[in-house]
N, C-alpha and C positions, 0 to 999 in steps of 0.2 A: 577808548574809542576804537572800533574797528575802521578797518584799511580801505579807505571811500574807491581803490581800485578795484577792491573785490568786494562787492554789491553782493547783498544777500539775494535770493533766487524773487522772494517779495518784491523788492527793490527793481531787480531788474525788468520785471515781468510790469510791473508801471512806468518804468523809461519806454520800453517795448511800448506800451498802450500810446505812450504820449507821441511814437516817432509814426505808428501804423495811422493813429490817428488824423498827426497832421497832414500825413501824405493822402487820406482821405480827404481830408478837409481840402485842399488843395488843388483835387482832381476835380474833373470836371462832370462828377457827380458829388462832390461836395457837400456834407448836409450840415444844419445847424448842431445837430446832436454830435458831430465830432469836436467841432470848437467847443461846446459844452463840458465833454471828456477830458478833452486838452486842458483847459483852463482847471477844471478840477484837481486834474492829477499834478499839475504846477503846483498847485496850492497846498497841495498832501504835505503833512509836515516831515516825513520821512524822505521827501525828493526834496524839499527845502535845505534841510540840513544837509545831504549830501552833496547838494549846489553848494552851500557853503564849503564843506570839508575839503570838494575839491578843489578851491579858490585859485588860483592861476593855471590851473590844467584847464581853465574851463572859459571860453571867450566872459569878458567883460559885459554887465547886463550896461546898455544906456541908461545915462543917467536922463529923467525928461525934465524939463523946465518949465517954467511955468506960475 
């Protein structure tokens, strides 16, 4: 397993996607196709696992109930 501190350039380059994104999404031109982006690259299996890898470095997801 490599060292979830140091992100392969792949890796990082879809954390980047997910943080320009949200800050798009957020702005007050906001489009649908950023939350689109967003949600996809959450779901990428290689940002999944490294959410996992980093587990306490990394805030706590809510749990929702229901």
């Amino acid at each position: 397993m490599s060292d979830p501190r140091n992100p392969s350039l792949p890796l990082l380059m879809k954390l980047g996607s997910i943080i320009v994104h949200v800050d798009e999404w957020f702005s007050e031109d906001g489009r649908d196709v950023d939350k689109v982006v967003v949600l996809r690259a959450i779901d990428d299996p290689e940002v999944k696992q490294w959410i996992k890898d980093m587990g306490a470095l990394l805030p706590l997801k809510r749990r929702h109930h229901g």
